[in-house]
ModelCIF file with pLDDT and N, C-alpha, C, O atoms, coordinates in Angstrom:
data_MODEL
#
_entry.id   MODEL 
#
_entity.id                         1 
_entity.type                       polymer 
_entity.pdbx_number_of_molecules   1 
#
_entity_poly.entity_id                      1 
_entity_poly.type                           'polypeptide(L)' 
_entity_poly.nstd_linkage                   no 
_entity_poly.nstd_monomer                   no 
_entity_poly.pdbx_seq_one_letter_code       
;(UNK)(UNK)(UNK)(UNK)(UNK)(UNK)(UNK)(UNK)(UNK)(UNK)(UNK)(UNK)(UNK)(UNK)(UNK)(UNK)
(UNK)(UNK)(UNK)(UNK)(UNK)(UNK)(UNK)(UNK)(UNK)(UNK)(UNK)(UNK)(UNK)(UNK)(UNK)(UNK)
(UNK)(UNK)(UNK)(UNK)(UNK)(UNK)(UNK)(UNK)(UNK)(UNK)(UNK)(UNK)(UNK)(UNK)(UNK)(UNK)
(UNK)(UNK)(UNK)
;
_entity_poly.pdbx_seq_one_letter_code_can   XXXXXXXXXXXXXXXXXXXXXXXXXXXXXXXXXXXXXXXXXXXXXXXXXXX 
_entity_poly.pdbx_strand_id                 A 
#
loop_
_entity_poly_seq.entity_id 
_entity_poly_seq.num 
_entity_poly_seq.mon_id 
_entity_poly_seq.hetero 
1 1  UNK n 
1 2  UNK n 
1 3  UNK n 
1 4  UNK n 
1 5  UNK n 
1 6  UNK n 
1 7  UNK n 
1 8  UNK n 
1 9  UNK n 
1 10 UNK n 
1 11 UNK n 
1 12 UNK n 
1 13 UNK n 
1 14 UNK n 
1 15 UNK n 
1 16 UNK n 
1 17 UNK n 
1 18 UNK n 
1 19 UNK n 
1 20 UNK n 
1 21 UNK n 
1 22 UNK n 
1 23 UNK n 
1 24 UNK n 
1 25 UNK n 
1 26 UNK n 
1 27 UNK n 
1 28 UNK n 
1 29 UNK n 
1 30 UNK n 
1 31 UNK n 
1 32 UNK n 
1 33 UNK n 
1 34 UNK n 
1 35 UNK n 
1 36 UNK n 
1 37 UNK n 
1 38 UNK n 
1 39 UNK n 
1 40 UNK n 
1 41 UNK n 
1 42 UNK n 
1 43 UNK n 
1 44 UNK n 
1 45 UNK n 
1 46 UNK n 
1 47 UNK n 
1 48 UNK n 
1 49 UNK n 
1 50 UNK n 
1 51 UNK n 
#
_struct_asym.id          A 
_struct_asym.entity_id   1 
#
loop_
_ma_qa_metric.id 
_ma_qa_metric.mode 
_ma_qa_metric.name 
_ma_qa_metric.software_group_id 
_ma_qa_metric.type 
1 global pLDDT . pLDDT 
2 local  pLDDT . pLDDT 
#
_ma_qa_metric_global.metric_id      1 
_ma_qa_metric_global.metric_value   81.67 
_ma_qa_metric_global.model_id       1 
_ma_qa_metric_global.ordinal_id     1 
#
loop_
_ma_qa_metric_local.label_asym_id 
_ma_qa_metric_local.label_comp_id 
_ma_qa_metric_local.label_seq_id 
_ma_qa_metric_local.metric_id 
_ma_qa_metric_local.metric_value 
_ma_qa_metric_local.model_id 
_ma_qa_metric_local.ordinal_id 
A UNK 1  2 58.00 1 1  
A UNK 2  2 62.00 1 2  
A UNK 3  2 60.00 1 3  
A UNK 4  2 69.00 1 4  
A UNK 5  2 78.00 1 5  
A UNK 6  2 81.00 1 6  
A UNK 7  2 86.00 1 7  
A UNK 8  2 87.00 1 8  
A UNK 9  2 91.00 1 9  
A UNK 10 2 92.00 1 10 
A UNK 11 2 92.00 1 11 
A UNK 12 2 92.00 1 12 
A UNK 13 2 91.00 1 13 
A UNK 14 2 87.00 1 14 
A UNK 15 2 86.00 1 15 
A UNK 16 2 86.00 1 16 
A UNK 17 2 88.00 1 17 
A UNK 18 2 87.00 1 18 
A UNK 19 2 88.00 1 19 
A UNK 20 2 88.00 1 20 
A UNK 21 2 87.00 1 21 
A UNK 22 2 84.00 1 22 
A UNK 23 2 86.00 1 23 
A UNK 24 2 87.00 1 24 
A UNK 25 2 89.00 1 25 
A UNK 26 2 89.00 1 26 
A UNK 27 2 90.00 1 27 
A UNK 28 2 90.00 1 28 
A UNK 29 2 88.00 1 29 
A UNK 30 2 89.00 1 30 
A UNK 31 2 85.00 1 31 
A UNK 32 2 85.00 1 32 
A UNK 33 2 82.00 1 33 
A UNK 34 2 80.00 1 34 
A UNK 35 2 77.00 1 35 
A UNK 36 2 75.00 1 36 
A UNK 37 2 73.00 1 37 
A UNK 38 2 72.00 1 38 
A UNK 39 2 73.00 1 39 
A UNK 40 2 75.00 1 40 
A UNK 41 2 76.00 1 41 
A UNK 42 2 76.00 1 42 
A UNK 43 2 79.00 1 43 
A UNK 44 2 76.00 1 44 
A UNK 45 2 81.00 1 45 
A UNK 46 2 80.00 1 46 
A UNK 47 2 84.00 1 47 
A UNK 48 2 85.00 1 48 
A UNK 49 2 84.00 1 49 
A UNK 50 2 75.00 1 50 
A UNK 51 2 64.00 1 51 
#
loop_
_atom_site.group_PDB 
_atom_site.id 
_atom_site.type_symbol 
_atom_site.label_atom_id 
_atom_site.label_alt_id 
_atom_site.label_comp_id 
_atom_site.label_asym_id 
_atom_site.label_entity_id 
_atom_site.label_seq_id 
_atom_site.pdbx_PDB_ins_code 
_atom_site.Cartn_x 
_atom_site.Cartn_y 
_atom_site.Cartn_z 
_atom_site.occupancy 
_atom_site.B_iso_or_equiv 
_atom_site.pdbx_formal_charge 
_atom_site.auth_seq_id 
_atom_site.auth_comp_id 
_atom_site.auth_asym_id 
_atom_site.auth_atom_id 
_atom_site.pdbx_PDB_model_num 
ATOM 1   N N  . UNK A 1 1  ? -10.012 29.683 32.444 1.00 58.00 ? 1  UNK A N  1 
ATOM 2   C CA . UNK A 1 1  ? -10.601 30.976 32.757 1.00 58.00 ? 1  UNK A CA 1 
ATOM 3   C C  . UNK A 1 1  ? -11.037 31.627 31.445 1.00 58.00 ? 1  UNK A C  1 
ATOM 4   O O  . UNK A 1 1  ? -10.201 31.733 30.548 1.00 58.00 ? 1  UNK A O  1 
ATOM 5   N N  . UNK A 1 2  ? -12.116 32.012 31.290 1.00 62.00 ? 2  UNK A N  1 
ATOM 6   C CA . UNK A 1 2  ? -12.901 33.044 30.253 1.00 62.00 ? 2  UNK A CA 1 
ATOM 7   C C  . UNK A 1 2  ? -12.807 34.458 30.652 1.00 62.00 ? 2  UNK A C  1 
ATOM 8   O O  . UNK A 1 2  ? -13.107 34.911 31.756 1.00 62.00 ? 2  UNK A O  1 
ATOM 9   N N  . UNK A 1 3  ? -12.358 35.110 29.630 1.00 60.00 ? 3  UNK A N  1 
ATOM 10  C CA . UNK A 1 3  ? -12.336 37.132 29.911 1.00 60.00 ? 3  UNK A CA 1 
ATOM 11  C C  . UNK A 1 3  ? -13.175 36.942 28.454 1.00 60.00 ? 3  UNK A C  1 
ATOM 12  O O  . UNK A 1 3  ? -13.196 36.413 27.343 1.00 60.00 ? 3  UNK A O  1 
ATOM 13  N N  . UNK A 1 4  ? -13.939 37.951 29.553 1.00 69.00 ? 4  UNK A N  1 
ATOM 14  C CA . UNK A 1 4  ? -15.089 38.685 28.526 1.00 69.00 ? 4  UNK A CA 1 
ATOM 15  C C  . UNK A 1 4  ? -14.661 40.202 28.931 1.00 69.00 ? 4  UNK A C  1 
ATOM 16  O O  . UNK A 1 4  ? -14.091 40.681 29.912 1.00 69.00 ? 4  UNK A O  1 
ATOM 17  N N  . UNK A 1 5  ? -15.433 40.976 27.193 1.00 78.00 ? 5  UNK A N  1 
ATOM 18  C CA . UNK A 1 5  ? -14.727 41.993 27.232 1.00 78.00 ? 5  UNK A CA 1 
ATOM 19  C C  . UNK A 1 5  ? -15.562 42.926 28.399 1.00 78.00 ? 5  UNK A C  1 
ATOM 20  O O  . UNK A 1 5  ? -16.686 42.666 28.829 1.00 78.00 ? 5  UNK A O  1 
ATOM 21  N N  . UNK A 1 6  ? -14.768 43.993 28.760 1.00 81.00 ? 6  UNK A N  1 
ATOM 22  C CA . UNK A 1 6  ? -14.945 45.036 29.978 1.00 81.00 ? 6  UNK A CA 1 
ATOM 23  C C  . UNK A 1 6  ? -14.680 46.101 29.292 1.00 81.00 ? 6  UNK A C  1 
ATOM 24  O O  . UNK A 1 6  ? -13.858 46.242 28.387 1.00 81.00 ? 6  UNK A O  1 
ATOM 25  N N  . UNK A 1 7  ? -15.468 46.918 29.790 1.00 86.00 ? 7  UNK A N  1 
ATOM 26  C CA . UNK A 1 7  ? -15.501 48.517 29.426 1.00 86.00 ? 7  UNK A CA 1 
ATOM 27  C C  . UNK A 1 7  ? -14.688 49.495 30.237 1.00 86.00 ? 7  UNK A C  1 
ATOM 28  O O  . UNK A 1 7  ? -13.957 49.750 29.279 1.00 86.00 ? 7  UNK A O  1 
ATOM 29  N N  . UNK A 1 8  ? -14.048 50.493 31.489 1.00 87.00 ? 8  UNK A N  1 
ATOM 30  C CA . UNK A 1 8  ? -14.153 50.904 31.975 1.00 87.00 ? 8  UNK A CA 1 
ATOM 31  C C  . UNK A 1 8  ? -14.256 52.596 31.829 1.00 87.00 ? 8  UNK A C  1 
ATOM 32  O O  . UNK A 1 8  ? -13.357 52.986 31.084 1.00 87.00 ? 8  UNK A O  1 
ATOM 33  N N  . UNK A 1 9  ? -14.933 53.484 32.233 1.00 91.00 ? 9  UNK A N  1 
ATOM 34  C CA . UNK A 1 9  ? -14.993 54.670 32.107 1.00 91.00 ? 9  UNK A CA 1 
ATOM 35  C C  . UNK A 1 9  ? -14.821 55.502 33.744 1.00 91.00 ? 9  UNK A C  1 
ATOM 36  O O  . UNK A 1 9  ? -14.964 55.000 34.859 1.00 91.00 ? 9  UNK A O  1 
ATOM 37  N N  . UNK A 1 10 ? -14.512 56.750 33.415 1.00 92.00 ? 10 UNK A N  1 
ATOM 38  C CA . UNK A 1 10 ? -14.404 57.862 34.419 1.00 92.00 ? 10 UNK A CA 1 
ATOM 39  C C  . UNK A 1 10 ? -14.897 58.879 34.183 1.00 92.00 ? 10 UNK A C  1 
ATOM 40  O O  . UNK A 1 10 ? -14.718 59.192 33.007 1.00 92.00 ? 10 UNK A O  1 
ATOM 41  N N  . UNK A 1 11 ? -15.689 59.876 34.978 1.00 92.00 ? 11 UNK A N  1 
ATOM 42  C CA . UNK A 1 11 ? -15.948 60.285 34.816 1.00 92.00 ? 11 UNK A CA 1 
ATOM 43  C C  . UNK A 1 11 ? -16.138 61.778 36.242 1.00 92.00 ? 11 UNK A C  1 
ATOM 44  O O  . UNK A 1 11 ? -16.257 61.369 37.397 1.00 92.00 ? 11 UNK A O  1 
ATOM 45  N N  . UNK A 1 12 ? -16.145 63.215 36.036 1.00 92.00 ? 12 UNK A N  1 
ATOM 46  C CA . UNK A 1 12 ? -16.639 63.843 37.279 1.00 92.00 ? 12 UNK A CA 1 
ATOM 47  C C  . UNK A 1 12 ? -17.904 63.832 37.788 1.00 92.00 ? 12 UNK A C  1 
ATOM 48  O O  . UNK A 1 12 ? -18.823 64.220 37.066 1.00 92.00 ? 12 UNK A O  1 
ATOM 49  N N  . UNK A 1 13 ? -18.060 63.562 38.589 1.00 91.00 ? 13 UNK A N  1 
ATOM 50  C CA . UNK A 1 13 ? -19.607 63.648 40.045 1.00 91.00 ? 13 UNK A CA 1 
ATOM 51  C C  . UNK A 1 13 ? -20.327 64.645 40.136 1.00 91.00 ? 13 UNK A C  1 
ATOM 52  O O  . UNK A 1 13 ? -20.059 65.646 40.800 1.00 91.00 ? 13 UNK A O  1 
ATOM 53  N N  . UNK A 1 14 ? -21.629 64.403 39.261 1.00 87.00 ? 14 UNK A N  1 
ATOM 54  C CA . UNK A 1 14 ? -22.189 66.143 39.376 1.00 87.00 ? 14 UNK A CA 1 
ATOM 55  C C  . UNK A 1 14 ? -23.272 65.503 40.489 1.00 87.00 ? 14 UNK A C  1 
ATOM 56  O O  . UNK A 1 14 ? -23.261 64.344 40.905 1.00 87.00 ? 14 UNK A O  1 
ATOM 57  N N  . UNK A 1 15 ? -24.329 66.705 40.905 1.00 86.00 ? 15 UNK A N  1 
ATOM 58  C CA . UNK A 1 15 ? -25.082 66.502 42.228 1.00 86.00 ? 15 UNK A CA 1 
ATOM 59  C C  . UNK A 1 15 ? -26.551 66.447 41.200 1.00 86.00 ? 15 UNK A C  1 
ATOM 60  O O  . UNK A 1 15 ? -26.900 66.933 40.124 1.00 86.00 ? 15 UNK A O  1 
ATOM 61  N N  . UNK A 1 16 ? -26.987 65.778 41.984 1.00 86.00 ? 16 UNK A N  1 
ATOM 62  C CA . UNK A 1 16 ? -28.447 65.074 42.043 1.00 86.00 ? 16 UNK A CA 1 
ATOM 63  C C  . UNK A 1 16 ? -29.612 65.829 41.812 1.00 86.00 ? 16 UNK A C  1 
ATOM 64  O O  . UNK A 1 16 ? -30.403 65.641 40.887 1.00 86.00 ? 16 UNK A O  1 
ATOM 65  N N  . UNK A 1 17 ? -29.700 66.810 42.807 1.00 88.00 ? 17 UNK A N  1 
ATOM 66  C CA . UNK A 1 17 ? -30.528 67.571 43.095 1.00 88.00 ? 17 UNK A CA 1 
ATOM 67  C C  . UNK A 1 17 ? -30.242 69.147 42.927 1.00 88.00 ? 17 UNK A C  1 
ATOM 68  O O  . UNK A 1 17 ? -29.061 69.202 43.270 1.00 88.00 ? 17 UNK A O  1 
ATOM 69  N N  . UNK A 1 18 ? -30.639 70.492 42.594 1.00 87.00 ? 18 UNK A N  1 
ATOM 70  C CA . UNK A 1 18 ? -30.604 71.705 42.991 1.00 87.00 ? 18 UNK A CA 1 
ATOM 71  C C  . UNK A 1 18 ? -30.301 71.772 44.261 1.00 87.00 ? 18 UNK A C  1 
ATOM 72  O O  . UNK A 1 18 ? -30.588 70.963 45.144 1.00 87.00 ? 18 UNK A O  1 
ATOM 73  N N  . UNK A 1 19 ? -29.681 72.806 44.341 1.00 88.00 ? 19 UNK A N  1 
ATOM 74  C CA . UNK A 1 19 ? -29.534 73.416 46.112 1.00 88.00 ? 19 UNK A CA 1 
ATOM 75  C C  . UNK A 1 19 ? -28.393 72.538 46.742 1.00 88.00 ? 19 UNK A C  1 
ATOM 76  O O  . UNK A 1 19 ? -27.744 73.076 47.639 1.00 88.00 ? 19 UNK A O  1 
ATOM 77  N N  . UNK A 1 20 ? -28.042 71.148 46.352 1.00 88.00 ? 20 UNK A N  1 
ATOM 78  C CA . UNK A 1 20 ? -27.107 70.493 46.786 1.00 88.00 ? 20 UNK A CA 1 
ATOM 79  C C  . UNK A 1 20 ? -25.535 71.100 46.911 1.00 88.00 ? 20 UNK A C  1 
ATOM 80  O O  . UNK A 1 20 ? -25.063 71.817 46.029 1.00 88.00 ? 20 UNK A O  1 
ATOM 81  N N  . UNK A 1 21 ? -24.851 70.748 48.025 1.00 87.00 ? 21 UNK A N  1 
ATOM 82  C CA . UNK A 1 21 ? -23.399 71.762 48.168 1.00 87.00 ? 21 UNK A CA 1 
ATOM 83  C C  . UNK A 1 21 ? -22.598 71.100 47.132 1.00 87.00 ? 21 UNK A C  1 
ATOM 84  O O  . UNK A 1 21 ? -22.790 69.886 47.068 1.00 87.00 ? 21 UNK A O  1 
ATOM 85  N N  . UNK A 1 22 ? -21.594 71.679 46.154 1.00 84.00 ? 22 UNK A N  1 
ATOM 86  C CA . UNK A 1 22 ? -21.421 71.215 45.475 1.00 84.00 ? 22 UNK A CA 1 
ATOM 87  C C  . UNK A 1 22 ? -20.159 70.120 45.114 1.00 84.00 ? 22 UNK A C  1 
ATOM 88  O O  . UNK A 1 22 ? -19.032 70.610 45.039 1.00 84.00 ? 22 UNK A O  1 
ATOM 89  N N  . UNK A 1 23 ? -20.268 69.086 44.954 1.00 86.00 ? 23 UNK A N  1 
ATOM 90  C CA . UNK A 1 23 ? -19.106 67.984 44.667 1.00 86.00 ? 23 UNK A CA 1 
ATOM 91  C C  . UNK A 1 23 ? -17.999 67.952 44.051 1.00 86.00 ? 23 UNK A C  1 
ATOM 92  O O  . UNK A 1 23 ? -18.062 67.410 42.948 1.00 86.00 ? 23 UNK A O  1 
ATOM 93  N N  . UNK A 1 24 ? -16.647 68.475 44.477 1.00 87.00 ? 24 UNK A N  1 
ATOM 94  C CA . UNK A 1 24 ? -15.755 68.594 43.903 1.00 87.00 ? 24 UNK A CA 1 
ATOM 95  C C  . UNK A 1 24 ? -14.754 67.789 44.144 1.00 87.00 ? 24 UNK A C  1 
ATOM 96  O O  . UNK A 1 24 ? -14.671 67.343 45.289 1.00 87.00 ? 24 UNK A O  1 
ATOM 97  N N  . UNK A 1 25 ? -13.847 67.435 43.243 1.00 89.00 ? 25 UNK A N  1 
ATOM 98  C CA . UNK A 1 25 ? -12.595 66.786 43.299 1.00 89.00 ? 25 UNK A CA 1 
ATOM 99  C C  . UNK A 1 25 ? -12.797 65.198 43.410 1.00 89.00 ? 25 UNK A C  1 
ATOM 100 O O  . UNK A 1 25 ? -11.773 64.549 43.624 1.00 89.00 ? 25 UNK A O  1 
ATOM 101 N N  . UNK A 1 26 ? -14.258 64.359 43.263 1.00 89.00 ? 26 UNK A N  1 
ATOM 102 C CA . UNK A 1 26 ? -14.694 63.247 43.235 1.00 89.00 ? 26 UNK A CA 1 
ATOM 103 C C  . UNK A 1 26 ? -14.519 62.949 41.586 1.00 89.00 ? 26 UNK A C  1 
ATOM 104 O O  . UNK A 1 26 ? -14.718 63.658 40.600 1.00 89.00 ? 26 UNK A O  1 
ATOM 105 N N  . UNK A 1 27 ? -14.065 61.603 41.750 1.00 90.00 ? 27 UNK A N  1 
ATOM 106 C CA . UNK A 1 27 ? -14.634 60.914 40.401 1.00 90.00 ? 27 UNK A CA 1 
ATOM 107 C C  . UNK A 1 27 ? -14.872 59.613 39.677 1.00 90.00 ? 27 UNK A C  1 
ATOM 108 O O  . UNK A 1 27 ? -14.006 58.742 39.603 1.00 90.00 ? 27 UNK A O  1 
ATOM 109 N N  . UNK A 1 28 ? -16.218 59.498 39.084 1.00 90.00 ? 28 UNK A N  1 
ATOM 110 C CA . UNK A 1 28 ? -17.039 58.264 39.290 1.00 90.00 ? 28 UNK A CA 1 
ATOM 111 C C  . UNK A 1 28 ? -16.038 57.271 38.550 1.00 90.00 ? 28 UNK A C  1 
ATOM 112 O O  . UNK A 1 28 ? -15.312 57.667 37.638 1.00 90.00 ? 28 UNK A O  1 
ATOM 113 N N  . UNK A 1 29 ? -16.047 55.938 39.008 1.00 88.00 ? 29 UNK A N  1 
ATOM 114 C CA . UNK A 1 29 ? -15.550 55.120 38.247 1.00 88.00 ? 29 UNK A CA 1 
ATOM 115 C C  . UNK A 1 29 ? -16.796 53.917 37.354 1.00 88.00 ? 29 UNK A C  1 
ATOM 116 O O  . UNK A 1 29 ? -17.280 53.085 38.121 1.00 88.00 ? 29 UNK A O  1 
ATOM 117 N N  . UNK A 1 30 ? -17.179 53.849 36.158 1.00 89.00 ? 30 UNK A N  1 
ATOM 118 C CA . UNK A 1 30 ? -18.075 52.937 35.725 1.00 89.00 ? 30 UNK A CA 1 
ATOM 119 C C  . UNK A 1 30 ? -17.555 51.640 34.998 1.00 89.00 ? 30 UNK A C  1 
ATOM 120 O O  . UNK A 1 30 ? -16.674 51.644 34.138 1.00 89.00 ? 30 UNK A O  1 
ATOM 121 N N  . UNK A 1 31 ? -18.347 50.318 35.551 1.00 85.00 ? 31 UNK A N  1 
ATOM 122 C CA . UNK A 1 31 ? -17.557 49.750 34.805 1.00 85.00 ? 31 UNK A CA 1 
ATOM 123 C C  . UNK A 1 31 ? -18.721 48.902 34.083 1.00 85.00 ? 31 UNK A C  1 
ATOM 124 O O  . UNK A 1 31 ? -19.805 48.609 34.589 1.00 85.00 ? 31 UNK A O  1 
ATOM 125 N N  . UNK A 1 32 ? -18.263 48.570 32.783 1.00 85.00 ? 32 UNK A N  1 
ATOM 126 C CA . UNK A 1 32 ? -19.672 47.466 31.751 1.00 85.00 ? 32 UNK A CA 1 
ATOM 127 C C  . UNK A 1 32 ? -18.664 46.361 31.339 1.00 85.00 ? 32 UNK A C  1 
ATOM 128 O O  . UNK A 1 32 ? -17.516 46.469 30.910 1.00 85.00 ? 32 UNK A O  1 
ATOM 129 N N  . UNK A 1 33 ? -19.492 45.172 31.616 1.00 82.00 ? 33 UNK A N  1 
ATOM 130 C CA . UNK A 1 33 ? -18.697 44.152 31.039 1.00 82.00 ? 33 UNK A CA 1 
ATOM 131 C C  . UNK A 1 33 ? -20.024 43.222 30.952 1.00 82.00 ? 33 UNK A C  1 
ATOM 132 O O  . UNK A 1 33 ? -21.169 43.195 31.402 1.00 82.00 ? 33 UNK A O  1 
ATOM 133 N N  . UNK A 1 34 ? -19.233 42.529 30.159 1.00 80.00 ? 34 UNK A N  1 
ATOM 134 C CA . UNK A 1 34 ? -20.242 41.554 28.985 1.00 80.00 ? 34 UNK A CA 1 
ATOM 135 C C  . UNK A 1 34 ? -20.074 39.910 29.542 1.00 80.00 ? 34 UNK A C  1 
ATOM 136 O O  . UNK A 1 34 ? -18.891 39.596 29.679 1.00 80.00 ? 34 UNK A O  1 
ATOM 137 N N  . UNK A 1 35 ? -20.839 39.072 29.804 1.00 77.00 ? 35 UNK A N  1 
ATOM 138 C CA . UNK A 1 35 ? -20.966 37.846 30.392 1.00 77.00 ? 35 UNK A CA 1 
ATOM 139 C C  . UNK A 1 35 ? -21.486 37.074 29.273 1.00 77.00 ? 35 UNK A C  1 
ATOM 140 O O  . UNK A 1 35 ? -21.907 37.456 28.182 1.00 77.00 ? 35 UNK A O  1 
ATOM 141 N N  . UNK A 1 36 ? -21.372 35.938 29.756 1.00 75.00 ? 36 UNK A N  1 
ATOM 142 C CA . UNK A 1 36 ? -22.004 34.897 28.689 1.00 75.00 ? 36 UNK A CA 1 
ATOM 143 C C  . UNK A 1 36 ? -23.305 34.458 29.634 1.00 75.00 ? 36 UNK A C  1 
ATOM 144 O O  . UNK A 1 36 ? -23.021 33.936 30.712 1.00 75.00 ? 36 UNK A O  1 
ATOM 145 N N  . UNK A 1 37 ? -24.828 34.649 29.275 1.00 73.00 ? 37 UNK A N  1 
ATOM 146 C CA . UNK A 1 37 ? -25.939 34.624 29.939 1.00 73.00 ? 37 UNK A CA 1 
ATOM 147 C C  . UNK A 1 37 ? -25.884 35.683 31.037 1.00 73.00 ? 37 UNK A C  1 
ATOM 148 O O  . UNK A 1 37 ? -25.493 36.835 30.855 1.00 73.00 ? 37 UNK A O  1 
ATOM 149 N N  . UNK A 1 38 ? -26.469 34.996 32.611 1.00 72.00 ? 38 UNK A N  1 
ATOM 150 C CA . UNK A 1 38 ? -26.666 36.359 33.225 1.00 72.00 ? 38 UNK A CA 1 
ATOM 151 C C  . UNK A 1 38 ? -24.930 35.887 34.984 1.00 72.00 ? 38 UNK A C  1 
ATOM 152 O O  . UNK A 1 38 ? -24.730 36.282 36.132 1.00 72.00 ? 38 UNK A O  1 
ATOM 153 N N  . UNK A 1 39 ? -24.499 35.272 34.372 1.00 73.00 ? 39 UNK A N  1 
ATOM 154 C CA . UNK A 1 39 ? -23.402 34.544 35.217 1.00 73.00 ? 39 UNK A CA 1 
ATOM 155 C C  . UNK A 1 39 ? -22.463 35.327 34.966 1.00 73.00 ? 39 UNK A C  1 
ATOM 156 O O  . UNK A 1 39 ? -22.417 35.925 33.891 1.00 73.00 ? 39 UNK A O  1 
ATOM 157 N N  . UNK A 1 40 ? -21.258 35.513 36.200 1.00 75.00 ? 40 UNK A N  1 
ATOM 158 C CA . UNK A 1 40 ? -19.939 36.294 36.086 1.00 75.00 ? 40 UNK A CA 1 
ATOM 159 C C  . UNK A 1 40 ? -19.847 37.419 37.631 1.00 75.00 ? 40 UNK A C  1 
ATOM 160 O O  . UNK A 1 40 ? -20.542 37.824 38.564 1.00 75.00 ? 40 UNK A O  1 
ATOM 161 N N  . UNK A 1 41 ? -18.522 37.511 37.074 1.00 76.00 ? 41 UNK A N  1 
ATOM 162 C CA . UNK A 1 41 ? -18.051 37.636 38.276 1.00 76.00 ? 41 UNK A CA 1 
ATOM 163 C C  . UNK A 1 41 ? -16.996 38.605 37.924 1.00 76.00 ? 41 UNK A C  1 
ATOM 164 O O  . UNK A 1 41 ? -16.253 38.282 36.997 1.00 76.00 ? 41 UNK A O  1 
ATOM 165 N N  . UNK A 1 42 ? -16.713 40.290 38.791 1.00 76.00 ? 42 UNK A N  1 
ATOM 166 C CA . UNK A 1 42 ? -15.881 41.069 38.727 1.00 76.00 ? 42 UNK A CA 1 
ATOM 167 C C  . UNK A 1 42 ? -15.055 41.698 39.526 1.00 76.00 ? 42 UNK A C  1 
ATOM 168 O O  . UNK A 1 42 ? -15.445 42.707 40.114 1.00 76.00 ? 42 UNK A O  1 
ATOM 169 N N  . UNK A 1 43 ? -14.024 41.313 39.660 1.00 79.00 ? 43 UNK A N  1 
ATOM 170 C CA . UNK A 1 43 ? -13.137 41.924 40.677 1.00 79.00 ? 43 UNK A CA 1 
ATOM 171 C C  . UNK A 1 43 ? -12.249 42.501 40.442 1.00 79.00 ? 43 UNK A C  1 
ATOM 172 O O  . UNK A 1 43 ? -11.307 42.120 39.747 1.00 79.00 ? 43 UNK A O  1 
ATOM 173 N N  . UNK A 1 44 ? -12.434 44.056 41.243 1.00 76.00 ? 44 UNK A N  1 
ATOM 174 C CA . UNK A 1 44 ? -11.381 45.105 41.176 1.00 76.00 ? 44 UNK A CA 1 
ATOM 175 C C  . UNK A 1 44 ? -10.692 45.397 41.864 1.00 76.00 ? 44 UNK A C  1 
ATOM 176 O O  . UNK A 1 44 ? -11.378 45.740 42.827 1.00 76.00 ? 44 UNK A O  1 
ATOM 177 N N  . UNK A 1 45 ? -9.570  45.547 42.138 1.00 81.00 ? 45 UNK A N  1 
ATOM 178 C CA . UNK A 1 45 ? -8.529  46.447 42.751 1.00 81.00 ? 45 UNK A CA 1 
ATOM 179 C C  . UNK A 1 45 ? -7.963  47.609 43.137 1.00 81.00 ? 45 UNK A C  1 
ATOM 180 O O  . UNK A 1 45 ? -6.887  47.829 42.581 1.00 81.00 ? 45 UNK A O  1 
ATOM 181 N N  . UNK A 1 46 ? -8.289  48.338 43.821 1.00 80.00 ? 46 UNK A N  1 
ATOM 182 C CA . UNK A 1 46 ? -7.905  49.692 44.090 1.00 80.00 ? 46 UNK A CA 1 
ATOM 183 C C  . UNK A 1 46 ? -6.923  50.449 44.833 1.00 80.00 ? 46 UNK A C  1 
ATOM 184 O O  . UNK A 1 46 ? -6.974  50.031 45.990 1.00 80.00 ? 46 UNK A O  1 
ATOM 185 N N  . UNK A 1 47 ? -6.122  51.287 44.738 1.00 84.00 ? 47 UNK A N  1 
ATOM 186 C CA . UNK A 1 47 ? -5.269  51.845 45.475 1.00 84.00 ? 47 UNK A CA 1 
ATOM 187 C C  . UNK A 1 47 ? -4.432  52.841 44.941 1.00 84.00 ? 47 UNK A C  1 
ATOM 188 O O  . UNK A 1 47 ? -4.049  52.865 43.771 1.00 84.00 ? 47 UNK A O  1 
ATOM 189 N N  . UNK A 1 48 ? -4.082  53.866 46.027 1.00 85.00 ? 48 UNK A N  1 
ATOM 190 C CA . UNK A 1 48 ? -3.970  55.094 46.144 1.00 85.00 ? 48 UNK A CA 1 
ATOM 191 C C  . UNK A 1 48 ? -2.648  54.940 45.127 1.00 85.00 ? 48 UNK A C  1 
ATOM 192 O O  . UNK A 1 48 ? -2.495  55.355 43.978 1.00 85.00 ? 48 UNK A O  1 
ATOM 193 N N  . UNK A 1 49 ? -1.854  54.266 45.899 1.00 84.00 ? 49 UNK A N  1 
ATOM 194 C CA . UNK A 1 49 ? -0.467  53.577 45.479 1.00 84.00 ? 49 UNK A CA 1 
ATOM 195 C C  . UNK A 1 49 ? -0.288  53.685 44.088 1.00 84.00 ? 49 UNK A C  1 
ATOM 196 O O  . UNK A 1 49 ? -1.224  53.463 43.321 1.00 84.00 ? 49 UNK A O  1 
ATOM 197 N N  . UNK A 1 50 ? 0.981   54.049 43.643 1.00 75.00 ? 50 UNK A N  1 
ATOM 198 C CA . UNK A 1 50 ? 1.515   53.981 42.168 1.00 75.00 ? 50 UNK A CA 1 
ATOM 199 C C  . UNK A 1 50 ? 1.897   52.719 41.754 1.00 75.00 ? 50 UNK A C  1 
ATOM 200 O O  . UNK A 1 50 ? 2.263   51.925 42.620 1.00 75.00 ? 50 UNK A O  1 
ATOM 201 N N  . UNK A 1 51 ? 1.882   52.387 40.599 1.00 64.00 ? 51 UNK A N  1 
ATOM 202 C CA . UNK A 1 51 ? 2.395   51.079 40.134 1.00 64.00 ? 51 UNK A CA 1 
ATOM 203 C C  . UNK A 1 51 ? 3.493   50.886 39.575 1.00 64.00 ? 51 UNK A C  1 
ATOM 204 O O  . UNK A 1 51 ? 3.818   49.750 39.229 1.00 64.00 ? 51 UNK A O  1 
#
């Protein structure tokens, strides 16, 4: 198995447009990771749950 490096960031959810109701208590998750050519594969895990 190859790990290439991964970025992850967070961030709050602002709205798109003017006039939009406004988005609170959301927050984006981004993730960048680096492959060797244009191949790869990312899988995440999520849950509410403590670890």
């Amino acid at each position: 198995m190859t790990i290439y490096n991964s970025l992850f960031k967070t961030y709050p959810v602002k709205n798109t447009y003017k006039g939009e109701k406004p988005i609170e208590g959301i927050t984006m998750l981004e993730a960048e990771c680096s492959f060797k050519g244009t191949d790869g594969k990312v899988t995440v895990r999520m849950s509410s749950k403590r670890l």
